[in-house]
C-alpha positions in Angstrom: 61.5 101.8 93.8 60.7 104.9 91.8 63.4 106.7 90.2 62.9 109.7 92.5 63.6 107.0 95.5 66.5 105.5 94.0 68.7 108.9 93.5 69.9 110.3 96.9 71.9 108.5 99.9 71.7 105.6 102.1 71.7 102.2 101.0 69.5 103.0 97.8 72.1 105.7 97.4 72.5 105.3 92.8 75.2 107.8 91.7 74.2 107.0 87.6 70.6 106.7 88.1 68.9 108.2 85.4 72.0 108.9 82.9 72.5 107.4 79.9 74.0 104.5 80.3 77.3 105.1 78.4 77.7 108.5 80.1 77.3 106.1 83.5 79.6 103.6 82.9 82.3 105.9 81.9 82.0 107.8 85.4 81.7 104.4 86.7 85.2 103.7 85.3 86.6 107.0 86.8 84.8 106.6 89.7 86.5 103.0 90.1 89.8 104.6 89.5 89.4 107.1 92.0 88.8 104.5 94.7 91.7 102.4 93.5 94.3 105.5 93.8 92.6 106.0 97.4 93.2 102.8 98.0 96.7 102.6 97.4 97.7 105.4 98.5 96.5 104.7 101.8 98.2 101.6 101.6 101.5 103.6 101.1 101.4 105.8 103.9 99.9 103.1 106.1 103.0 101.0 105.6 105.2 104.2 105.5 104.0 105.0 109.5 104.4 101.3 110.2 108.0 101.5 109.1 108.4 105.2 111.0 107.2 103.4 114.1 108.7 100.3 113.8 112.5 101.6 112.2 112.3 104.6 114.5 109.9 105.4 117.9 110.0 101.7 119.1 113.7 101.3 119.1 114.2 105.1 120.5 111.7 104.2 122.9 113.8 101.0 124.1 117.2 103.1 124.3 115.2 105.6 126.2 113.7 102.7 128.6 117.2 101.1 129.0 118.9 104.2 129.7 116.7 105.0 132.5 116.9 101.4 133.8 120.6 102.0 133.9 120.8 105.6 135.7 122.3 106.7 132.1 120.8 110.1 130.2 118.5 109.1 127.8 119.2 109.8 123.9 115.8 111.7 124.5 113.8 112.7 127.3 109.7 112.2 126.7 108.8 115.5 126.4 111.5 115.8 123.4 110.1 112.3 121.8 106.7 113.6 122.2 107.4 116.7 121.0 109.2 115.4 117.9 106.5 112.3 117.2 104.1 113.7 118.5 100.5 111.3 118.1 102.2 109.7 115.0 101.1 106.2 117.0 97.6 107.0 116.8 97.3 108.4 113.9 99.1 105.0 112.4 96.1 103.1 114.3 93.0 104.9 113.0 95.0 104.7 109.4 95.4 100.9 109.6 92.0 101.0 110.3 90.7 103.3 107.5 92.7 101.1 105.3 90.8 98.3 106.6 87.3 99.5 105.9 88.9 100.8 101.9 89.7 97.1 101.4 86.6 95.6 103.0 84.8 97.6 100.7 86.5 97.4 97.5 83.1 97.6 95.7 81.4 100.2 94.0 79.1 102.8 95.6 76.0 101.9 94.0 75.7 98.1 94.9 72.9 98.5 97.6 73.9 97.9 101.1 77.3 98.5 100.7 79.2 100.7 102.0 80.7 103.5 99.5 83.6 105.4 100.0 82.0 108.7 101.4 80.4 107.0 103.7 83.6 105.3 104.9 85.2 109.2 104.9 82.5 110.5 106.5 82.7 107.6 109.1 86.1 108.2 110.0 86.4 112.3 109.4 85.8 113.0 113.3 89.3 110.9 113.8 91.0 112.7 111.5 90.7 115.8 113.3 93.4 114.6 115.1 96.1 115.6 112.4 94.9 119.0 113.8 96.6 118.4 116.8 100.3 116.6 114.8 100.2 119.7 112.6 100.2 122.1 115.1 103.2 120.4 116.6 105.0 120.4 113.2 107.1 123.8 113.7 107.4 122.4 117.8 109.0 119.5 116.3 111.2 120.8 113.4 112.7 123.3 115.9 113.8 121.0 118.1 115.4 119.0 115.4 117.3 121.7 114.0 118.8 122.9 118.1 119.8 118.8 118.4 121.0 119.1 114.9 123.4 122.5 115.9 124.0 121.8 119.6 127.3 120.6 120.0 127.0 119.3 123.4 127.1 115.5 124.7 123.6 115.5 125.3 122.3 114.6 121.9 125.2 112.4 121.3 122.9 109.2 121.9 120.3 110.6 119.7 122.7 112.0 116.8 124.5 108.3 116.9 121.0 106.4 116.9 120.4 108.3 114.0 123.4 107.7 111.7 122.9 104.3 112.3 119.8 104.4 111.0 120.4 106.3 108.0 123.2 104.0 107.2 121.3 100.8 107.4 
């Protein structure tokens, strides 16, 4: 291909082409620890929502269930645990997945065919939209905490409880 071909995008896409070639392989190096603090980063807060889900909404979820099934007030009704959660389940999902497209293509952006990191960004940037929709909730959701947190009645009691244990284990 002529040189004119091989700078650009797609699967031709070469970030170094034409630069001197010790210039190139130290962006090359950056580039590759760019992609590796990516990388684990989005393993972080991939395993941080996994624990949020698993430590927190699933068993809240599960009093909730079993407080219904037994005529009892739930800790939280679902407008509170949506309000307070919010879409934290499917933002976990598209996450896991993002994660799994970084790993699949631990490569570099030149190698041909392959694909890069922008394009995986780029790929997934439409789903990301929905933090749109958990940040907006954010001020929803911390005022609601802070009235459970001050009310003193017996409604939160199952929630307030639910949570000490928690922060003791």
């Amino acid at each position: 291909r002529e040189a004119s071909q091989a700078v650009g995008s797609g699967p031709y896409f070469r970030p170094f082409a034409g630069m001197d070639p010790e210039k190139a392989e130290k962006q090359r190096r950056i580039a590759q620890k760019v992609r590796e603090e990516i990388l684990s980063t989005e393993e972080t807060y991939v395993s941080q929502l996994q624990q949020l889900i698993e430590l927190y909404i699933s068993p809240l979820r599960k009093l909730c269930t079993d407080a219904k099934n037994n005529n009892k007030a739930p800790p939280l009704d679902s407008k509170e645990m949506s309000t307070i959660f919010g879409n934290i389940e499917t933002i976990f999902h598209v996450n896991e997945n993002f994660l799994h497209e970084l790993k699949r293509s631990a490569t570099t952006e030149d190698d041909a065919g392959k694909k890069g990191i922008g394009a995986i960004f780029l790929e997934f940037g439409p789903y990301f939209k929905m933090y749109t929709d958990y940040v907006g909730n954010h001020d929803r959701a911390t005022d609601l905490l802070a009235k459970i947190a001050k009310n003193g009645s017996r409604k939160y009691n199952a929630f307030k409880s639910f949570l000490d244990k928690k922060n003791k284990s």
